[in-house]
N, C-alpha and C positions, 0 to 999 in steps of 0.2 A: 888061326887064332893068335898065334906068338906074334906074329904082322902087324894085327892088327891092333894088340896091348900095344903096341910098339909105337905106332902110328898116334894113340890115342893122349901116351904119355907123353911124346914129345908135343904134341898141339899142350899141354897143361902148362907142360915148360916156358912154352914159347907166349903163351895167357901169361902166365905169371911172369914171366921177363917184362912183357907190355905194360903189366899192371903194377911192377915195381919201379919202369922207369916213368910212368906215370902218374904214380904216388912223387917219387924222385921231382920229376919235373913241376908238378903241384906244389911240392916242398920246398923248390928252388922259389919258384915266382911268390909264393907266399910269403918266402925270407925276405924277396925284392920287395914287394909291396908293405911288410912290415918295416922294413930297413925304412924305405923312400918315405911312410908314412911319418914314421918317429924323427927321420932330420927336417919334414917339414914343419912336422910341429914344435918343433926346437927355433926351428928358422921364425917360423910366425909367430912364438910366444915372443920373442926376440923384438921380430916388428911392431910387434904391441906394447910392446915393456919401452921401445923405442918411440913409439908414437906418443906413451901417454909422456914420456920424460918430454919429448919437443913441445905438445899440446898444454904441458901446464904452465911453464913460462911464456908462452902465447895466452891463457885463459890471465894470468896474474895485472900483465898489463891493462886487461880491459875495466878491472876492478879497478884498477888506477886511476884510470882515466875517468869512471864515472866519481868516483870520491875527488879529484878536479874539479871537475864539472861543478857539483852539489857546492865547492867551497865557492868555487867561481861566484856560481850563482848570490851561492849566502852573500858573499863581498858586495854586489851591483846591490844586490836589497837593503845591503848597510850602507852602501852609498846613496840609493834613492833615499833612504831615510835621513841620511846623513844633510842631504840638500834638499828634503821638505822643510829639516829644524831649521837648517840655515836661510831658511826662504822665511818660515815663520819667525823667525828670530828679526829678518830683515825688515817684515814686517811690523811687528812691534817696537822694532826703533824706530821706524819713520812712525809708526803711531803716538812712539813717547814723545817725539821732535813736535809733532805737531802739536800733540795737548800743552806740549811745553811752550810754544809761539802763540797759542790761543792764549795759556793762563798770562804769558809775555804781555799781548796787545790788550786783552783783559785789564790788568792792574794797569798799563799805561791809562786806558781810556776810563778807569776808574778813579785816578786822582783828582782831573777833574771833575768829575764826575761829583765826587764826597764834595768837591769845595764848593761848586754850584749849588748841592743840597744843602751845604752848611751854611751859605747864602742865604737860600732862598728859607731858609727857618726862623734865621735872624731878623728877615723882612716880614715874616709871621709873627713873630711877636710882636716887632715894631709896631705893626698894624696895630694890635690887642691892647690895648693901656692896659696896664698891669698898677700890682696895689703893696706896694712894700710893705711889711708887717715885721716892726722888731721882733726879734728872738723874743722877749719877755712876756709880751703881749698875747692876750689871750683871742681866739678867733671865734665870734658868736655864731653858734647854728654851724659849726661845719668840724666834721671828724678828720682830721688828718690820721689815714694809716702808715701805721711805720714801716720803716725801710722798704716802701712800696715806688717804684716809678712808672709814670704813667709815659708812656713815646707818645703816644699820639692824642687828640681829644676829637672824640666823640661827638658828633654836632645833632641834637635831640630835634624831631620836629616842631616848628614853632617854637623854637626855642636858641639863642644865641650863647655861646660859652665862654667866658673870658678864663684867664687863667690868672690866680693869684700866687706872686712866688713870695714865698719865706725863704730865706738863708741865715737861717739857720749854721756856725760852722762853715761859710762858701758853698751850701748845698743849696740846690735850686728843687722846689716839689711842686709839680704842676696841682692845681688845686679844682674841679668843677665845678662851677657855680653858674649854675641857670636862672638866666632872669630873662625880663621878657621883652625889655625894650633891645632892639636893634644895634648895633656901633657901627657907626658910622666911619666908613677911613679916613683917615686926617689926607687933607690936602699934600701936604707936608712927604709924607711917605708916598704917595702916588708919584709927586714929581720926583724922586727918585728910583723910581720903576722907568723899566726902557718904556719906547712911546708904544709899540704892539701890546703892553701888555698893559697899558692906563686905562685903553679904550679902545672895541672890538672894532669901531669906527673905522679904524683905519684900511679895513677890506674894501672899505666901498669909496669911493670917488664921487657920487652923486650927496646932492645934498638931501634928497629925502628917498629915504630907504625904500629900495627896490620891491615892488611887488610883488608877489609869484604870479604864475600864467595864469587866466579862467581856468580851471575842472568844470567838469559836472558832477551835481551831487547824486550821492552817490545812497541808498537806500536801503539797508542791508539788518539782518539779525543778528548777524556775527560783531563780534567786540572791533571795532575800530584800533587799526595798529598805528603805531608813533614810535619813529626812530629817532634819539635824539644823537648826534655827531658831535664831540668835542672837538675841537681842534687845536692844532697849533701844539700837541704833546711830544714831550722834546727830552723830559727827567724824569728820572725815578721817583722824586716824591710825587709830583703831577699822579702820576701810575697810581700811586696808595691810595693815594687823596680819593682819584674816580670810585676806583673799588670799595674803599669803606663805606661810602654810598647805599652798598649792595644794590643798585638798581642797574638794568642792561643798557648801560652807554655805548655808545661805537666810536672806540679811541681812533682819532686821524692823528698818524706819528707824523712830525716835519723830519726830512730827510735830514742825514747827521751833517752837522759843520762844524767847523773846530772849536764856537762854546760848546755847544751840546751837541757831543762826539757820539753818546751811548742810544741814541733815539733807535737804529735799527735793530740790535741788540734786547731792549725793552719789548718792543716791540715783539721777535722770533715766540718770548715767552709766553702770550695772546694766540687765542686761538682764529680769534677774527679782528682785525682791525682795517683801516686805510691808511693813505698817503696823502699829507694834505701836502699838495704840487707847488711850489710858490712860479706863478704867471707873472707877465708883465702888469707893471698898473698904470695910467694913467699918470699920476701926481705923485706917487707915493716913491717916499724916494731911498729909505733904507730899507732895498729889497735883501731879500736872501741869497744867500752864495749858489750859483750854476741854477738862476733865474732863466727860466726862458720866456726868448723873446720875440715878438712877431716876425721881424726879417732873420729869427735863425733858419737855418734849409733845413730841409727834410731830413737829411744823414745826421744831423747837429739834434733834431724833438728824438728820432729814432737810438740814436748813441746814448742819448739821456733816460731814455723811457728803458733800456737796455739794463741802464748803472742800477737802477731805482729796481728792479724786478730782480737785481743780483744781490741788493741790499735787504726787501723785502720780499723776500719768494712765499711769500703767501698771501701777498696780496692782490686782489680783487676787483678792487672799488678804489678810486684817486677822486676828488675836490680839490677845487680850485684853489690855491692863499693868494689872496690879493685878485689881480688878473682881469681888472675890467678891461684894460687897452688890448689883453691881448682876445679875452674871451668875445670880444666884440668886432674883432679880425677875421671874417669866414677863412681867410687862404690858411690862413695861421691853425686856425679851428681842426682846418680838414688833414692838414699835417700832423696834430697832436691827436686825433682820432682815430688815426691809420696807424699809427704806432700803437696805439693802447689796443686796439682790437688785431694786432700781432701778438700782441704778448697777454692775449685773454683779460684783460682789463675795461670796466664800466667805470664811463664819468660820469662823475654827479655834480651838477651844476650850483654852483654858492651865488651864484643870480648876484654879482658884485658891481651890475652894471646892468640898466634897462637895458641899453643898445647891445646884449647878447647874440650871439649867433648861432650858440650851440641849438637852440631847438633847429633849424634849419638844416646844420650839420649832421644832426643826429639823424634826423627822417629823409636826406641823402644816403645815409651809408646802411639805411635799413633797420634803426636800433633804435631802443625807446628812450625816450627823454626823462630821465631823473632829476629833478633840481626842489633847492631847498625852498619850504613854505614860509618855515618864521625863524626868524633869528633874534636868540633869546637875551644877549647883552651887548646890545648895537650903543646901549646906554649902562653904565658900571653899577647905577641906584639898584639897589636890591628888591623895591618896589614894581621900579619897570619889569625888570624878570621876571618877578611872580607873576605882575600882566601877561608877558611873555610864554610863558608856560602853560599857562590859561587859553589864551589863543591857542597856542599848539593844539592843546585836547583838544577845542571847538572845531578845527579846520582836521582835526582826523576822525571827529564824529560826523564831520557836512561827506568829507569825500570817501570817510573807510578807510584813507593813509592817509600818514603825515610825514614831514623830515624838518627836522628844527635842529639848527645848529648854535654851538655856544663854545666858552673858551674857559681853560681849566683857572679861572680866576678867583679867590674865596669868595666874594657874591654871590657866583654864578653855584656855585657846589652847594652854599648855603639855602642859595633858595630851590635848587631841587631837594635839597636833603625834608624841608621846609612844607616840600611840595607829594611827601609821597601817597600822604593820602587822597591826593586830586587823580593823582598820576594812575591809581587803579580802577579809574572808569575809562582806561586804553590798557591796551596790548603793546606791553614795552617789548619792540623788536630791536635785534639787529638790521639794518639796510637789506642786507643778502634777503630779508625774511619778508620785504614789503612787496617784490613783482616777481 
């Protein structure tokens, strides 16, 4: 029994030695693992404390760079802007340069411009016998309004206007007085008029006024149209004169020369007009400047017909001025026909010469033949006109059209003005409006 206490306590001993160097050893490695724990997280707090210090001077710069960027950018956007104003700017100075060179050439070609109309007013009057009335003198049957002036007079149907001046003080007061007989222009003043403008004669070369083609008649319910062509308009007052009218004329401008500079110009302000062409003629010997003529070549009609469509860019429609010698030239014809149908342009024939060639020419190149039926002041009487006019309406009620040409002479304005209430058993067209 004592053996075996003996036996049992040292086994307890030698348990509990195990179990305290094994608490011991536990104790140990739990110090080591604590110890090793706590320096590492010292070391890693450390690496982090470390990383964020290096990572924020790395994050600062990228702020930088994008607040560059954004200014960068602002700067090119203030420069595109900066050089759209300067573009716009550039161009409103060449826009001022240019109004500035237009108003330039403008008052140039306006000077004489005023002094041809101041001319041509003076020769208006001239024409008018006029009826001087002292100051004192009382005037029977007629009301003068005061401080009223009258620019233009008024031409009543059937009816002629002279103008009676007072001066009244150096004051000139245009006066209306309708009466019934006619005035005749004094010889006198005519022979002071260029020779184009005495007598419309001078287009034609032949001695008895050219005929137009046969038509067939033509049988229809609709109103018969009638185009009537002025020609030869070259000035501003010419321009008034038509329009006060109010009837639908079709202004032919003569191309500008250095009298009458402003024809193209008048012209731009119409919404429809023509170009009356000045041709070769025959005998007629004070032609017009940059005439064309039968032996010019092809590049010389084309160059010309080129200037003339830079001059009027809206126009359409060309007749002849003058041009029997040359309108009676086939080779000439087919050169001036080729050019005009390059540059969209319809000739219409002033039939200034039987021996024509344009019908010919025209039904070679496949286009219709346009040409004038009656011409209304081949003769200056104011009598013949109103014949004149008269024919016209008959010859657009036989065939349904008509084209009658005339020249902006005061006969000629008088006797349509004269004529309007004939003039509404037709259809007053433009050209454009007859095929």
């Amino acid at each position: 029994m004592p053996k075996k206490r003996h036996n049992s306590t040292k086994n307890n001993r030698q348990t509990l030695i195990y179990l305290a160097w094994s608490l011991a050893i536990i104790a140990v490695v739990m110090g080591i693992v604590i110890t090793e724990y706590y320096f590492r997280y010292s070391d890693t707090d450390e690496n982090i404390t470390k990383k964020e210090i290096v990572a924020e001077p790395n994050k600062t710069p990228t702020i930088l760079d994008r607040l560059d960027e954004a200014e960068k950018k602002s700067e090119e956007e203030k420069q595109q802007v900066q050089s759209v104003n300067t573009r716009l700017k550039e161009v409103l100075k060449k826009e001022a340069l240019l109004e500035a060179d237009l108003k330039e050439e403008l008052s140039i070609t306006e000077i004489p411009l005023k002094k041809e109309i101041a001319r041509e007013e003076i020769l208006f009057k001239k024409e008018i016998p006029t009826t001087e009335i002292p100051p004192k003198k009382e005037i029977p049957t007629t009301e003068i309004p005061p401080k009223k002036e009258i620019p233009t007079i008024e031409i009543p149907p059937k009816k002629e206007i002279p103008t009676t001046e007072i001066l009244p003080k150096k004051e000139i007061v245009a006066q209306e007085i309708p009466i019934k007989k006619a005035i005749p222009i004094k010889k006198e003043i005519l022979s002071k008029l260029p020779e184009y403008q005495m007598s419309a004669a001078h287009e034609y070369d032949d001695p008895i006024l050219e005929l137009p083609p046969t038509r067939a008649i033509k049988h229809s319910v609709n109103k018969p149209k009638l185009a009537i062509i002025i020609d030869d308009v070259s000035m501003k007052s010419e321009v008034n004169a038509i329009k006060k009218l109010h009837l639908i004329l079709t202004m032919s401008f003569m191309p500008p020369r250095k009298e009458k500079p402003a024809s193209a110009y008048l012209a731009s302000a119409e919404n429809f007009y023509m170009v009356h062409l000045p041709l070769e003629a025959l005998n007629f010997t004070k032609e017009e400047p940059k005439t064309l003529h039968v032996g010019d070549s092809e590049k010389t009609i084309a160059e010309r017909i080129k200037d003339i469509k830079m001059l009027f860019p809206k126009v359409k429609y060309i007749n002849n001025h003058t041009g029997s010698k040359f309108t009676s030239n086939e080779l000439a014809m087919n050169r001036l026909i080729f050019a005009l149908k390059e540059n969209d342009i319809q000739f219409v024939d002033s039939r200034t010469t039987a021996q024509t060639k344009v019908p010919k020419v025209m039904k070679n190149f496949g286009l219709s033949y346009i040409s004038r039926d009656v011409f209304l002041d081949h003769e200056m009487d104011k009598a013949y006109i109103l014949k004149q006019i008269k024919e016209a309406i008959r010859v657009a009620k036989l065939h349904g059209t008509a084209i009658a040409i005339g020249h902006p002479h005061i006969n000629t304005l008088q006797a349509l003005s004269e004529s309007k209430e004939l003039l509404k058993q037709v259809d007053l067209v433009y050209v454009n409006r007859l095929y």
